[in-house]
TORTIPA-150350 format. One record per residue (C-alpha): z, x, y. Coordinates in steps of 0.2 Angstrom, whole numbers, padded with zeros to 4 digits, always signed. Layout:
ZXY ...
This chain:
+0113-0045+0065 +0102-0059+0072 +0110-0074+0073 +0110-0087+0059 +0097-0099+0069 +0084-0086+0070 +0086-0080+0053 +0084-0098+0044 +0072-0101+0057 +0061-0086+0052 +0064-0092+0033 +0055-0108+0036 +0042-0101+0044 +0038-0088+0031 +0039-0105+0020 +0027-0112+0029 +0014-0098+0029 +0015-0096+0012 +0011-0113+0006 -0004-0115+0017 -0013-0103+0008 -0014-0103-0011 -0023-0086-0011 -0010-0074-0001 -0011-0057-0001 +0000-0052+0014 +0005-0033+0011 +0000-0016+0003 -0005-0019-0014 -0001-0040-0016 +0013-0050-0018 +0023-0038-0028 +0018-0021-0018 +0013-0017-0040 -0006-0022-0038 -0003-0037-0051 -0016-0050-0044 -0007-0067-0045 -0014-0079-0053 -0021-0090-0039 -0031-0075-0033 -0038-0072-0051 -0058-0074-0052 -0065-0090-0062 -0079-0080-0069 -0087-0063-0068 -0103-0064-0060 -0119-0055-0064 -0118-0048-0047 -0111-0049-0030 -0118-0053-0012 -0109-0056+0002 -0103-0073+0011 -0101-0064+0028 -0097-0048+0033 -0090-0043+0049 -0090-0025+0059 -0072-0020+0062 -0071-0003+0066 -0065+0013+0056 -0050+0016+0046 -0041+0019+0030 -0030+0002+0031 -0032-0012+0018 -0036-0031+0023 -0022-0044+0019 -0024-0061+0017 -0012-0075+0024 -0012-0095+0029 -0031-0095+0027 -0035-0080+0040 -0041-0061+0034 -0032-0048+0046 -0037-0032+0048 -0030-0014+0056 -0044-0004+0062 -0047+0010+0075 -0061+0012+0090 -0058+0028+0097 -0045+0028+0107 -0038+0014+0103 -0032+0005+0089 -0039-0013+0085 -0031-0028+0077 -0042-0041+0070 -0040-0058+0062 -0055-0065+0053 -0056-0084+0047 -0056-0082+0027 -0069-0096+0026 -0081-0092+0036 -0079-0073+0041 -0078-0080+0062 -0067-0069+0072 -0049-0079+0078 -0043-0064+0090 -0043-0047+0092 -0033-0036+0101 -0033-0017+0104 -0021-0004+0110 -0021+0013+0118 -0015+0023+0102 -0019+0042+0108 -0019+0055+0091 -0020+0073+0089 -0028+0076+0072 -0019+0090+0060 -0030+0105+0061 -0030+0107+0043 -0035+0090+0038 -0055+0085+0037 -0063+0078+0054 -0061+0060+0056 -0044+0055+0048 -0036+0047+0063 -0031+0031+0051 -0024+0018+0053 -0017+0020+0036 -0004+0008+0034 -0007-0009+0029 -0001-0025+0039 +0013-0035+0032 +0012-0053+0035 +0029-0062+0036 +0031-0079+0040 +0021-0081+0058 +0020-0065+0062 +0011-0050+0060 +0016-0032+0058 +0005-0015+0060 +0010+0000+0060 -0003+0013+0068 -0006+0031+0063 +0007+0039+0078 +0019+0027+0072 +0016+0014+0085 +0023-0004+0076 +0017-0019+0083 +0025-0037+0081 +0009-0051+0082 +0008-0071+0082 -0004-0074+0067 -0009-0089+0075 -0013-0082+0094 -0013-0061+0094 +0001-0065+0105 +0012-0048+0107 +0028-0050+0103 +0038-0035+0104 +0034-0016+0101 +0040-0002+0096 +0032+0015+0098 +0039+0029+0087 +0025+0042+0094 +0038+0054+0100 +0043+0056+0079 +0025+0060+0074 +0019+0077+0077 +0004+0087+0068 +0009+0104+0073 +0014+0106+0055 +0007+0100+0038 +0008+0079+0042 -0007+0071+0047 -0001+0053+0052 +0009+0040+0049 +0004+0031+0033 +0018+0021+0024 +0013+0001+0024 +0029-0008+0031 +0039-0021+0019 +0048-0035+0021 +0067-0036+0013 +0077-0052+0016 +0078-0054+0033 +0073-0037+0040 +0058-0027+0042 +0057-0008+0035 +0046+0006+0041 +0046+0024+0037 +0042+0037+0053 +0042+0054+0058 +0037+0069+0052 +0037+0087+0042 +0044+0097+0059 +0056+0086+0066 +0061+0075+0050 +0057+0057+0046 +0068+0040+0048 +0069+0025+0037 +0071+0010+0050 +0076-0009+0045 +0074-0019+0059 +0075-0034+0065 +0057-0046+0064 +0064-0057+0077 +0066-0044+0090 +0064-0027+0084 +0079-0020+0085 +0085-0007+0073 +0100-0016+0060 +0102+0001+0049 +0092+0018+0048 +0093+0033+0038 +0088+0050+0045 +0080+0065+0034 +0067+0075+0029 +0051+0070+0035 +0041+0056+0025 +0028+0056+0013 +0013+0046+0014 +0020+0033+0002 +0021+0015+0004 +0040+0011+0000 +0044+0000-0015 +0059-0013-0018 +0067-0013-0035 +0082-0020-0042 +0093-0010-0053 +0108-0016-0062 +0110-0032-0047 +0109-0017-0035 +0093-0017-0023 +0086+0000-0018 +0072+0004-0007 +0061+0019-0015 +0050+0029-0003 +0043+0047-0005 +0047+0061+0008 +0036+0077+0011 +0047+0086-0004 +0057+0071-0013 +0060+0054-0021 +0075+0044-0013 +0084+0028-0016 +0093+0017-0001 +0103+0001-0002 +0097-0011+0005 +0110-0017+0013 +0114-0004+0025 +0102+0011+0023 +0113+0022+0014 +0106+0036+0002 +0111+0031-0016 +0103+0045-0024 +0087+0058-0025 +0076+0070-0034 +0066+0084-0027 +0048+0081-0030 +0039+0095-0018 +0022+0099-0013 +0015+0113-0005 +0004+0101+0004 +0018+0086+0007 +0007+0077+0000 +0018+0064-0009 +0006+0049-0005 +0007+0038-0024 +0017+0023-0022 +0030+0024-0033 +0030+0011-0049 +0044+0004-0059 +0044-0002-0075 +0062-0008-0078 +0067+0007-0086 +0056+0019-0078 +0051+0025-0062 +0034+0033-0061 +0029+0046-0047 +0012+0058-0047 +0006+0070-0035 -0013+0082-0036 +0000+0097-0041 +0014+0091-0047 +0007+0079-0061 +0016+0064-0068 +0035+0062-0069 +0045+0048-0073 +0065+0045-0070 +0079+0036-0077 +0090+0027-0064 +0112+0027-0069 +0125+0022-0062 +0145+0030-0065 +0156+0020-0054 +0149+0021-0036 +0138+0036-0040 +0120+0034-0044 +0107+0048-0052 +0089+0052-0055 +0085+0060-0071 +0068+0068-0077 +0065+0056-0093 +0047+0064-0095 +0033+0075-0087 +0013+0074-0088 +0008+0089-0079 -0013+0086-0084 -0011+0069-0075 -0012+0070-0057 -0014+0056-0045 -0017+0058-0029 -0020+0046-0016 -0023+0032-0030 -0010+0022-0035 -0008+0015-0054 -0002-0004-0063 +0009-0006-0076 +0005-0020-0091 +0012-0018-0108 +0021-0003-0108 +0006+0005-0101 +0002+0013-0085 -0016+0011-0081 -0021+0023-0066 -0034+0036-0059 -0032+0054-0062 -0041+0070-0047 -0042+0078-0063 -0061+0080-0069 -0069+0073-0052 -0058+0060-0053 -0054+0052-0072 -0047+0035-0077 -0030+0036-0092 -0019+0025-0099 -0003+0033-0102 +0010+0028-0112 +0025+0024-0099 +0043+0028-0110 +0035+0044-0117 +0022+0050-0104 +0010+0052-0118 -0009+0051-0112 -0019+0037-0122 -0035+0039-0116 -0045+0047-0102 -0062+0043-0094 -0075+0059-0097 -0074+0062-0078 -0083+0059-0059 -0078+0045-0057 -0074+0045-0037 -0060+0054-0026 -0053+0040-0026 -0051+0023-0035 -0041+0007-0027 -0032+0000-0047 -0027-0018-0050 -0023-0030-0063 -0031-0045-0062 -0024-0057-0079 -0030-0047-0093 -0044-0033-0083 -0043-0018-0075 -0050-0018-0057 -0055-0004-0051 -0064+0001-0036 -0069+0019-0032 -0071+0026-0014 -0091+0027-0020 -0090+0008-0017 -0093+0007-0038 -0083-0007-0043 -0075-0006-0062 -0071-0024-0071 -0061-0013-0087 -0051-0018-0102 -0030-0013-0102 -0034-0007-0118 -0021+0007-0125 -0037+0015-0137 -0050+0019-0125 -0059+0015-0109 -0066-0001-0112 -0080-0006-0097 -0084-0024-0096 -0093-0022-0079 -0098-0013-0064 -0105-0018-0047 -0112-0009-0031 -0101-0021-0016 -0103-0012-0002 -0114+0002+0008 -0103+0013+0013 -0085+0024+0007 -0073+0012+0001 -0052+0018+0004 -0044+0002+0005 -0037-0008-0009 -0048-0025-0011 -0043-0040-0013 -0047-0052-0023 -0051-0073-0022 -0052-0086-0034 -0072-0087-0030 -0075-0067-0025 -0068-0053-0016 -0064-0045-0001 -0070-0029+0002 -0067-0015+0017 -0080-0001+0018 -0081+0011+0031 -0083+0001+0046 -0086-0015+0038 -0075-0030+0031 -0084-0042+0018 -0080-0059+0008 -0092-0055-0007 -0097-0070-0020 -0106-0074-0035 -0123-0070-0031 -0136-0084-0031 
């Protein structure tokens, strides 16, 4: 454990960066890794359209934009290396950059051009965390770019198999960092480590990893880490990394990529073959279980991830070229669904009381959470080219990530 001055200092710094900016958005998915906008990032007013502000070239990848202490930042990748960028929020100016060597053998199998990164930073206190597609994680001053420490986990990642990178964004628990590594040959590794330093406080080793972002849930006063594996669902304490419990989920593909979502009662996993599930979390003495409460096997998400708001799980669907539901989340019973081709893919978000939803066709949806039909109260074109990454919205506008492109889009005039 670090010691008590590090870990109090650390605390104030993360303090710090969070009141200096009303409009964070410092990890995968916002505040509460659930795609719940807060407040302060809520819109005023829907416009009748959107230009943009600035817009900046940043170079390819998969990895969304996070939003901290007044500064945009940014993982990207310029063959061969990878690039981190931070971008002043106000005026779209470049604060630093800095690039690594980050050598990656593509997955023969997989579609030319997917060398990530895929994770998203994770912004915690004054530094800034990436992890890169060969599993390279990186410890930067927000401030400078300064490099702080490094670890390189290459040796775990290996394509020979099915895995075609890493992909899990890292969180921050208390006062430790948690990443997911390896791979579908040689197994994977959850890590907590230390954000001071780096080094490793607890791990757990098994089959390898999904491409899941891990989730932190609270179930009767016990904390558990959920993350998906290439052929599972599985719960560690916190505390010390040790496995409380697990559910097969396979894929032929391991292509567990959904974050998982927890309602309270529930916790909600999908895959393209598998469909929906849903499991109930128990507890008899000191042993914990998963079991199957429900199963939706006509709705499939795939690399989307859905939101949870009154009872409801709003989500996108590969079904029918890609299909917007709502689905009743005690019962797994389908409210509606969209007619269909509606993207590959579609980044979902819950911004007060709409739907945001931004297809990887750059068509972004302002929709109702409406458990009777699919209710659109606006679309926008906001950007040129194929939009993966979740967007993140201001108070005044949006930030938007397109192939190779970051953009601060506002009202336009």
């Amino acid at each position: 454990m670090p010691p008590p001055r590090i870990i109090a200092t650390f605390a104030l710094a993360m303090a710090v960066s969070h009141s200096a900016s009303a409009q964070e958005w410092a990890e995968w998915r916002g505040p509460g890794r659930d795609g719940v906008v807060p407040e302060a990032n809520v819109l005023e007013r829907w416009p009748d359209a959107f230009a943009p502000t600035w817009q900046v070239e940043i170079g390819r990848g998969y990895s969304s934009p996070v939003v901290s202490g007044g500064r945009v930042f940014v993982h990207s990748r310029r063959e061969p290396v990878e690039v981190v960028t931070a971008v002043d929020l106000a005026t779209g100016d470049r604060v630093w950059q800095r690039e690594y060597r980050a050598d990656f053998t593509e997955n023969g199998l997989a579609p030319v051009g997917l060398k990530g990164p895929f994770a998203t930073p994770l912004v915690a206190g004054d530094r800034l965390f990436t992890l890169g597609v060969s599993g390279v994680l990186s410890s930067w001053d927000v401030a400078t770019g300064e490099l702080l420490w490094r670890n390189d986990y290459a040796s775990l990642t290996s394509t020979a198999e099915l895995f075609g990178g890493t992909a899990a964004s890292p969180v921050r628990v208390a006062d430790r960092v948690i990443v997911q590594v390896g791979n579908d040959l040689d197994g994977g590794r959850v890590l907590a480590l230390d954000p001071a330093t780096g080094a490793e406080m607890w791990s757990w080793t098994g089959v390898g990893p999904g491409y899941a972002s891990p989730i932190l849930i609270n179930v009767d006063g016990v904390r558990h880490l959920v993350t998906l594996t290439e052929d599972s669902i599985i719960g560690l304490d916190v505390a010390n990394g040790s496995l409380l419990w697990t559910a097969l989920f396979p894929d032929e593909w391991h292509e567990n990529i959904m974050t998982p979502v927890w309602t309270g009662t529930h916790l909600i996993v999908s895959g393209p073959r598998q469909g929906t599930h849903a499991f109930r979390l128990s507890r008899a003495g000191d042993r914990w279980r998963a079991a199957e409460a429900w199963a939706n096997t006509d709705v499939t998400m795939y690399m989307s991830s859905p939101v949870f708001a009154g009872g409801t799980l709003y989500g996108h669907s590969s079904r029918r070229r890609g299909q917007f539901f709502a689905l009743d989340a005690a019962t797994g019973t389908l409210e509606w669904a969209s007619e269909g081709r509606e993207g590959e893919h579609a980044a979902v978000l819950l911004a007060r009381d709409n739907l945001i939803l931004l297809t990887d066709e750059a068509e972004l949806i302002v929709a109702k959470p409406d458990t009777t039909t699919f209710t659109v109260a606006a679309r926008y074109r906001v950007a040129d080219g194929a939009t993966w990454a979740v967007p993140v919205l201001l108070r005044d506008g949006l930030l938007v990530r397109d192939a190779t492109t970051l953009a601060r889009l506002a009202a336009a005039r």
